[in-house]
ZADO-1210 file (C-alpha; in nm, 4 decimals, padded with zeros to 6 digits):
<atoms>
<atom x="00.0690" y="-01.9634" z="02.4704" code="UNK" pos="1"/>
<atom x="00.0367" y="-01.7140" z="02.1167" code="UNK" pos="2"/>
<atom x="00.3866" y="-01.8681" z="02.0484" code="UNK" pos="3"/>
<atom x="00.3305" y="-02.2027" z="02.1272" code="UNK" pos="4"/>
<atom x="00.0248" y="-02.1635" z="01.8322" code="UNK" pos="5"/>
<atom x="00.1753" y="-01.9491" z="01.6284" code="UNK" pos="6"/>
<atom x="00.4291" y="-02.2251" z="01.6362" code="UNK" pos="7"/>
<atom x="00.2430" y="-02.4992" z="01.6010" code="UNK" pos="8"/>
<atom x="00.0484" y="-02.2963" z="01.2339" code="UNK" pos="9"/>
<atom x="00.3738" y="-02.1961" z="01.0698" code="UNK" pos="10"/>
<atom x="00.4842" y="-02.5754" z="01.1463" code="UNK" pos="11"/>
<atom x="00.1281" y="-02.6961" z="00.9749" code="UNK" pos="12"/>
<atom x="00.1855" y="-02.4635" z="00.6938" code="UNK" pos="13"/>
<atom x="00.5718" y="-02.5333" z="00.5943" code="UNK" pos="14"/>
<atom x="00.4058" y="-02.9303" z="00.6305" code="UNK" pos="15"/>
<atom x="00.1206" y="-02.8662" z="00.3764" code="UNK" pos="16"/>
<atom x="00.4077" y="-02.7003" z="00.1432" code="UNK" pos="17"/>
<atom x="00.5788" y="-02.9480" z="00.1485" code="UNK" pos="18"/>
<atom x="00.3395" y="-03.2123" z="00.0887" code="UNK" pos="19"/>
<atom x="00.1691" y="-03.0031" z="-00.1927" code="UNK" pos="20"/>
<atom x="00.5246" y="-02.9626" z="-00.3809" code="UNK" pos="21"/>
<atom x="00.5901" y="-03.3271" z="-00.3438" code="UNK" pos="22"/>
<atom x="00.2723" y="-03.4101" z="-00.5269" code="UNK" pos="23"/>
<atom x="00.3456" y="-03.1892" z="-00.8229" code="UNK" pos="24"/>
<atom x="00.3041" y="-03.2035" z="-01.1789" code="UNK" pos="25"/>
<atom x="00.5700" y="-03.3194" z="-01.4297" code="UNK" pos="26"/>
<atom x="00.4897" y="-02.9842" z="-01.6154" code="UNK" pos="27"/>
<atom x="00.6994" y="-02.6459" z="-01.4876" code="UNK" pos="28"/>
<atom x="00.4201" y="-02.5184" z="-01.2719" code="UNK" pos="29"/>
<atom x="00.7033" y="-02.3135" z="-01.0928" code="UNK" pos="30"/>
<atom x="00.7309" y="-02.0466" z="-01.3436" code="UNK" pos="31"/>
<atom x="00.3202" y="-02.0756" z="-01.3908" code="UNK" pos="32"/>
<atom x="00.2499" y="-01.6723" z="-01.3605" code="UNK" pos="33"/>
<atom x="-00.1071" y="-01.8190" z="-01.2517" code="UNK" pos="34"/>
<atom x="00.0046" y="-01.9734" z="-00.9036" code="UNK" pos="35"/>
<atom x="-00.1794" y="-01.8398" z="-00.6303" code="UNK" pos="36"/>
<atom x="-00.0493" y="-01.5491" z="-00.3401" code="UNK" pos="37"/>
<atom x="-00.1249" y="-01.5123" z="-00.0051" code="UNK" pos="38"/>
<atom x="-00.4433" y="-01.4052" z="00.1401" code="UNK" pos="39"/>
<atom x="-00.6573" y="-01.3639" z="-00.1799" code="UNK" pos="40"/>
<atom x="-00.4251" y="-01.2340" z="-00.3953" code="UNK" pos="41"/>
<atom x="-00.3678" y="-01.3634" z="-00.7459" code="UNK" pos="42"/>
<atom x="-00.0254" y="-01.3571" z="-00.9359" code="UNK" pos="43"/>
<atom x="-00.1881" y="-01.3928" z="-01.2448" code="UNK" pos="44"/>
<atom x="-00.0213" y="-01.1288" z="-01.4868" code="UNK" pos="45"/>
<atom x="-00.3024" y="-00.8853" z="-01.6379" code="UNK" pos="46"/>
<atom x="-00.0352" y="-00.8024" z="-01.8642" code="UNK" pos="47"/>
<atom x="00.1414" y="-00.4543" z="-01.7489" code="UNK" pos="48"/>
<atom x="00.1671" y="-00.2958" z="-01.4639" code="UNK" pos="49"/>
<atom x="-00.0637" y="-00.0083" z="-01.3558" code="UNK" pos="50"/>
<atom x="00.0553" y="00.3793" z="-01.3247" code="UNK" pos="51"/>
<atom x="-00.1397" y="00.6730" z="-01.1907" code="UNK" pos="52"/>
<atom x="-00.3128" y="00.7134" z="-01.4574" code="UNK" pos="53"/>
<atom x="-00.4604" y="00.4091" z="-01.3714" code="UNK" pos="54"/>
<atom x="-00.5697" y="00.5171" z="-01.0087" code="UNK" pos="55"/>
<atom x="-00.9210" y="00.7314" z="-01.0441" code="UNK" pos="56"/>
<atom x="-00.9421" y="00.9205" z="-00.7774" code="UNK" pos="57"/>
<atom x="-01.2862" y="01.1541" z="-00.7324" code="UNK" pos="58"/>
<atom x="-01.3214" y="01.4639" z="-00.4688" code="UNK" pos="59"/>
<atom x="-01.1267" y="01.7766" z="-00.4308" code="UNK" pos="60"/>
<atom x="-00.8350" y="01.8409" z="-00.1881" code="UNK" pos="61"/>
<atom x="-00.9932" y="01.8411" z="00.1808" code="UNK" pos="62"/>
<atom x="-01.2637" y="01.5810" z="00.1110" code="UNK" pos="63"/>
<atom x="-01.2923" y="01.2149" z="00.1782" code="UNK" pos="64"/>
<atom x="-01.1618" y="01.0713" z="-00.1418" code="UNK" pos="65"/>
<atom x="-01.3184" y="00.7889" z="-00.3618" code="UNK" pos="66"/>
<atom x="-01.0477" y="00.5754" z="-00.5065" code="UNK" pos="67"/>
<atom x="-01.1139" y="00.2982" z="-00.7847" code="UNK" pos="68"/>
<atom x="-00.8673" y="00.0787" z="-00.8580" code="UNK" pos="69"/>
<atom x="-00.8997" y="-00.0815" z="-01.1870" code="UNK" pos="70"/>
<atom x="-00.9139" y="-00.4820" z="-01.2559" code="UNK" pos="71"/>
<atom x="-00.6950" y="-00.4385" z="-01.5946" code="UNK" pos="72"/>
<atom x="-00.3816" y="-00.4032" z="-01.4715" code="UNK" pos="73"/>
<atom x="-00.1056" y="-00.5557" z="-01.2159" code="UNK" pos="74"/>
<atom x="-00.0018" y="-00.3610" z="-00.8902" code="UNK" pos="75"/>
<atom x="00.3244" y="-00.1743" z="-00.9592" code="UNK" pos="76"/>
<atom x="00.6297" y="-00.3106" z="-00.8038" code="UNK" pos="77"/>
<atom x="00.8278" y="-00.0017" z="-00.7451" code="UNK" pos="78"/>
<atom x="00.6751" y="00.3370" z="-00.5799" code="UNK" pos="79"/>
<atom x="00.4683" y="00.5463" z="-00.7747" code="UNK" pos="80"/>
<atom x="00.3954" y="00.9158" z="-00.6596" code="UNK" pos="81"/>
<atom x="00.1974" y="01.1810" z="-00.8694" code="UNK" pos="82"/>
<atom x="00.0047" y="01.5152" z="-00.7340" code="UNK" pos="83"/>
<atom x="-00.3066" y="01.5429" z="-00.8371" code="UNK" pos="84"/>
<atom x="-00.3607" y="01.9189" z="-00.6525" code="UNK" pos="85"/>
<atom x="-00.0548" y="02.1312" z="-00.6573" code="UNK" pos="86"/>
<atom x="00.0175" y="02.2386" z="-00.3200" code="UNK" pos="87"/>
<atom x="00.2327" y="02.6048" z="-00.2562" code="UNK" pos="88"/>
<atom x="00.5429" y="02.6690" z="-00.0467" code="UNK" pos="89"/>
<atom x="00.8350" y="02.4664" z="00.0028" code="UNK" pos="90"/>
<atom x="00.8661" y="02.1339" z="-00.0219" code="UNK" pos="91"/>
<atom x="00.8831" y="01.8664" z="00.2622" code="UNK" pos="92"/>
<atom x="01.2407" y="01.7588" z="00.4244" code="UNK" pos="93"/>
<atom x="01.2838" y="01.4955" z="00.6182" code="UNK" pos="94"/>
<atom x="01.3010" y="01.5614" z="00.9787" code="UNK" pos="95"/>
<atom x="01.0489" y="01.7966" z="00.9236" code="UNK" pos="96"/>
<atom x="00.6519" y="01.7951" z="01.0831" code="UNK" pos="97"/>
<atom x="00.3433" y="01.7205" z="00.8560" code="UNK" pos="98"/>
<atom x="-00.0505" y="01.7002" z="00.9262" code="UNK" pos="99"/>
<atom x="-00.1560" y="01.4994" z="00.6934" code="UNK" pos="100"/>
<atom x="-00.5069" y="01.3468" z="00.5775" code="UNK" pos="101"/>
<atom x="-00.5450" y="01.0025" z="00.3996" code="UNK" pos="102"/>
<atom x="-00.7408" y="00.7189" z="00.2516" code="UNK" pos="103"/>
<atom x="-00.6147" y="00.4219" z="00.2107" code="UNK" pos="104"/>
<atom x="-00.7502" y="00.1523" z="-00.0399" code="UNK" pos="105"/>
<atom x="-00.5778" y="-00.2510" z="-00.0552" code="UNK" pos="106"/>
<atom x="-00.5202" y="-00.3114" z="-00.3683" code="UNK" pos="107"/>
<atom x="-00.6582" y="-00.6682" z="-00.3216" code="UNK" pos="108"/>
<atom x="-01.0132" y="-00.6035" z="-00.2100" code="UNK" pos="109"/>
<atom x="-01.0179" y="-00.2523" z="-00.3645" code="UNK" pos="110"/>
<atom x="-01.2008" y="-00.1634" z="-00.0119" code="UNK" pos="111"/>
<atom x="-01.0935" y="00.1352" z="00.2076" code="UNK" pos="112"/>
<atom x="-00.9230" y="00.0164" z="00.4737" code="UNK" pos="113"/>
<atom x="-00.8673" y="00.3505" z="00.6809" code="UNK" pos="114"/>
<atom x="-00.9508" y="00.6974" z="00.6506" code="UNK" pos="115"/>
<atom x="-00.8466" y="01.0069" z="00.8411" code="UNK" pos="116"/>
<atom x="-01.0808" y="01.2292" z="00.6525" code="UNK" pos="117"/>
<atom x="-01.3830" y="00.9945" z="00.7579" code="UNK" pos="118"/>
<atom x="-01.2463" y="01.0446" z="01.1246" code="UNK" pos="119"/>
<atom x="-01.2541" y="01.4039" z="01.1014" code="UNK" pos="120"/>
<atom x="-00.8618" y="01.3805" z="01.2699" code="UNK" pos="121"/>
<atom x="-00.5863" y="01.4583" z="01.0554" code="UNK" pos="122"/>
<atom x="-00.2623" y="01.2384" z="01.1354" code="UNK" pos="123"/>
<atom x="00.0773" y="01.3983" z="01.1936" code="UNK" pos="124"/>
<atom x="00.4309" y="01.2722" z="01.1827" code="UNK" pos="125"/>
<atom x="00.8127" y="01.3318" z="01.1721" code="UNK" pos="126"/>
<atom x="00.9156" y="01.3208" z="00.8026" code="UNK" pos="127"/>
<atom x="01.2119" y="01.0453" z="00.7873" code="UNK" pos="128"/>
<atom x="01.1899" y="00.9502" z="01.1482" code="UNK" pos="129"/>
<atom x="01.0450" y="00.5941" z="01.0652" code="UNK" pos="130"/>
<atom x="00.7172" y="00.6649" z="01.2531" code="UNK" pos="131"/>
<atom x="00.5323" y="00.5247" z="00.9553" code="UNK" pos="132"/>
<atom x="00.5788" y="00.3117" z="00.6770" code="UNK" pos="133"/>
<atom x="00.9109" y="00.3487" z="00.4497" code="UNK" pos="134"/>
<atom x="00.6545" y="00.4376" z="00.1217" code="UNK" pos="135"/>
<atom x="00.5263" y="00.7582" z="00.3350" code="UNK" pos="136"/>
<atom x="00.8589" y="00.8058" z="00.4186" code="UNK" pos="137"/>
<atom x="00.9928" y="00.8393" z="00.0544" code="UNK" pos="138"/>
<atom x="00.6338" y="00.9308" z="-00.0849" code="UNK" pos="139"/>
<atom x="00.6027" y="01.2367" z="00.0895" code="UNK" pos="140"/>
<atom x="00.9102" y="01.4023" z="00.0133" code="UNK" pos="141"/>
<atom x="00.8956" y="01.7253" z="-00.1595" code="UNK" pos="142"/>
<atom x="00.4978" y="01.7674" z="-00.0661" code="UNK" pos="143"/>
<atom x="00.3760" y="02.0883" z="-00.0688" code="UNK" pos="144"/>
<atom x="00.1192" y="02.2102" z="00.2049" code="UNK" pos="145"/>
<atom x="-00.2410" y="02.2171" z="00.0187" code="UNK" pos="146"/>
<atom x="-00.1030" y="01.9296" z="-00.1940" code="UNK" pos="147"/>
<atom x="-00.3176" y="01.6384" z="-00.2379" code="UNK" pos="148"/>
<atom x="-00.0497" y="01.3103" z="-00.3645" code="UNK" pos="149"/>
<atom x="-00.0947" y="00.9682" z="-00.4385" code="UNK" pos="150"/>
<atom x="00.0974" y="00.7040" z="-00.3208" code="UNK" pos="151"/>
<atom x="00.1072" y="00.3650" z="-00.4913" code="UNK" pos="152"/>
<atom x="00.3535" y="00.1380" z="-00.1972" code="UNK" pos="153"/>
<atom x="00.4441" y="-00.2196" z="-00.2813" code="UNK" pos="154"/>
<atom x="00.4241" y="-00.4325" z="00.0016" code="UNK" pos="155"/>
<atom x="00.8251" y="-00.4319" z="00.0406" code="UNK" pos="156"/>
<atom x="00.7570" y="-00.0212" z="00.1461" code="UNK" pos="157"/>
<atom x="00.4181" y="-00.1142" z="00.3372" code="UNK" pos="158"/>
<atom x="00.3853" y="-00.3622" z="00.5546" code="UNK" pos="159"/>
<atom x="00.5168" y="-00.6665" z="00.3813" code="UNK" pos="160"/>
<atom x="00.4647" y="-01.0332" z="00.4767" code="UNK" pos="161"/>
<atom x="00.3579" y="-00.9377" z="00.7913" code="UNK" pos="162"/>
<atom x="00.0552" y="-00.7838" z="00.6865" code="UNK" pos="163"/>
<atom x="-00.0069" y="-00.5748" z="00.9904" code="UNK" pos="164"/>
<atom x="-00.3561" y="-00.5528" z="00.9688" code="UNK" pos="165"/>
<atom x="-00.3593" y="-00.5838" z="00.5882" code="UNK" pos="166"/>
<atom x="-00.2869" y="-00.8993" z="00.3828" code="UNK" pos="167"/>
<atom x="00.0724" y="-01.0183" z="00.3724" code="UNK" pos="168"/>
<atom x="00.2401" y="-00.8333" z="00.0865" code="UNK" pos="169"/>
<atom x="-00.0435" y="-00.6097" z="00.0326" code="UNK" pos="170"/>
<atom x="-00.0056" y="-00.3604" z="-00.2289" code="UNK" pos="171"/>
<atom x="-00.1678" y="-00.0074" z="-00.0906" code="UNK" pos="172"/>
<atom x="-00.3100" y="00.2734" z="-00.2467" code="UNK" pos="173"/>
<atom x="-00.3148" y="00.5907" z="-00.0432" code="UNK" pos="174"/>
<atom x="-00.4516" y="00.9654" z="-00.1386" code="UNK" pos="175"/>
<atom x="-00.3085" y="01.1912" z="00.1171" code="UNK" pos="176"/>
<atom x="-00.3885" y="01.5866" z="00.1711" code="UNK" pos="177"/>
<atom x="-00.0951" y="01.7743" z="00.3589" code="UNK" pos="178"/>
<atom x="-00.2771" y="01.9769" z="00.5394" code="UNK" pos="179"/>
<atom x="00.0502" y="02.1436" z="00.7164" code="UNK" pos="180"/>
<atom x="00.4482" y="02.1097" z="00.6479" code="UNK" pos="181"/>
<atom x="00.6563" y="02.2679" z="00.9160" code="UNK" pos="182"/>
<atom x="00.5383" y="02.4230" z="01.2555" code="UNK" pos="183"/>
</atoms>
């Protein structure tokens, strides 16, 4: 019966496409950089793309995290990684065990969408193993235990257009602690 629906709503939505792109302008609204995304997202161009430096991120490594995400710049397209506490040791491989703590902030809301530190559980993985998103995957790399990173994922290393409990091509904003590398 979820198929049948789920059906039935992509089948509404490719109609109202349709129907909205026969009734357009004469003007070149296609390369318009105002047109509107998915789920409350706007592709209007703020003019450059935001970096770290960007990112302001408040509390020391081991607490909770408050991350601000400014409204003067456009969510980066590519990866962006940057330590903001050095960690010691060497540096993660794939195949290899973390703990880690997180936050994560959507870049459209600017809300925190999920928090190990708030659960008082750090979260552990497998390095490379594809147990979480391809931007951990890549973003962790080379951490350090006691590091604290940031990880700025476009939605093609998130979660994409199928949102996943996020909005479709969501643009996430995560402070991680790695609170152990190795056994």
């Amino acid at each position: 019966m979820h198929s049948l629906g789920r059906i039935i709503g992509i089948g509404l939505v490719a109609a109202a496409a349709i129907a909205t792109a026969a009734c357009g302008s004469d003007s070149d609204s296609a390369s318009s950089p105002s047109s509107t995304a998915a789920a409350g997202q706007s592709t209007a161009s703020k003019g450059r793309e935001c970096t770290a430096d960007d990112i302001e991120v408040s509390g020391g490594y081991g607490d909770a995290p408050e991350i601000t995400i400014p409204d003067s710049c456009d969510p980066p397209k590519t990866l962006i990684v940057k330590d903001l506490v050095a960690g010691n040791g060497p540096g993660a491989v794939a195949g290899q065990p973390l703990t880690m703590n997180y936050a994560l902030v959507t870049w459209s809301d600017k809300e925190t969408l999920d928090s190990s530190f708030k659960r008082g559980k750090p979260f552990q993985l497998t390095l490379g193993a594809g147990q979480v998103i391809e931007g951990w995957d890549q973003g962790l790399l080379g951490v350090q235990q006691g590091a604290r990173r940031l990880l700025i994922v476009p939605p093609n290393l998130g979660y994409g257009a199928g949102g996943n409990g996020v909005a479709p091509n969501e643009t996430l904003v995560f402070v991680t602690d790695a609170v152990q590398v190795g056994r």
